[in-house]
C-alpha positions as CSV (number, residue, x, y, z in Angstrom):
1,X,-3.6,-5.8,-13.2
2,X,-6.1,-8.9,-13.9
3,X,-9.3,-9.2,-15.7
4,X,-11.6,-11.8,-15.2
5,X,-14.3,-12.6,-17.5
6,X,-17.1,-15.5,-16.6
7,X,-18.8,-16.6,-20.0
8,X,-22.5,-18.3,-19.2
9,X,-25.5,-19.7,-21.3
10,X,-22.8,-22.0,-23.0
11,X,-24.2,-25.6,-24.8
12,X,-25.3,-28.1,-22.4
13,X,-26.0,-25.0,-19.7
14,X,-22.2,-24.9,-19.0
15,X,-20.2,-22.0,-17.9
16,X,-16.3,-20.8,-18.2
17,X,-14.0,-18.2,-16.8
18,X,-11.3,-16.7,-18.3
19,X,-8.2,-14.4,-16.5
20,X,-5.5,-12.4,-18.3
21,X,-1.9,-12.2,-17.1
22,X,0.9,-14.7,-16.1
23,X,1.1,-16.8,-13.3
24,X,3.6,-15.7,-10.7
25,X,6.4,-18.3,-10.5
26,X,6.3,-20.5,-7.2
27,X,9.1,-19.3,-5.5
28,X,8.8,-15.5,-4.9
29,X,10.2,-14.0,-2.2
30,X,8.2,-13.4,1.0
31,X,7.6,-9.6,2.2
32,X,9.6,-8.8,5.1
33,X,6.7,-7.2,6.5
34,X,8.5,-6.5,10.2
35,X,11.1,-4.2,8.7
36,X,8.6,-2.4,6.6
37,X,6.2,-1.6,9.5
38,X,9.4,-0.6,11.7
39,X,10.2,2.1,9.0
40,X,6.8,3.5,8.4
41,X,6.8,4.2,12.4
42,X,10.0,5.2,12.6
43,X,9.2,7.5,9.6
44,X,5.7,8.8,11.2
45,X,7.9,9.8,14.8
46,X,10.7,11.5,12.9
47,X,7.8,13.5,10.9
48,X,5.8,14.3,14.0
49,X,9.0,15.2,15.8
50,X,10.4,17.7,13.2
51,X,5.9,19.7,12.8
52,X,6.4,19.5,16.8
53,X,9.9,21.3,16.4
54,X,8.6,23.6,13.7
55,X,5.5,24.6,15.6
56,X,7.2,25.5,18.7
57,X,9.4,27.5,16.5
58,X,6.8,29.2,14.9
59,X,4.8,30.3,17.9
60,X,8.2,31.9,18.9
61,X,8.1,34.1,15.9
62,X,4.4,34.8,16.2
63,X,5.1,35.9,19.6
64,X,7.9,38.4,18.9
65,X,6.1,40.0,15.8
């Protein structure tokens, strides 16, 4: 998390800003953003699957009670 603070009405009508934190270095590693959306979808169609599977099974018993 960051904080910025901007500091005005200093002399001579000037102004500053100030952030916390470190800098991150310069070479970080890129997201593999493909992969990531391919498993969230992939994990979305095995979750609908199994309520579909789970609903069918529960009308079933609903039906038989």
């Amino acid at each position: 998390m960051k904080v910025g603070i901007h500091v005005g009405s200093l002399p001579n009508g000037s102004s500053d800003s100030y952030i916390n934190g470190v800098t991150p270095p310069t070479s970080s590693k890129s997201v593999p953003e493909p992969s990531n959306l391919f498993g969230v979808g992939l994990a979305f169609g095995i979750a609908t699957l199994f309520k579909a599977n789970n609903d069918k099974k529960w009308k079933e018993v609903k039906i038989k009670a």
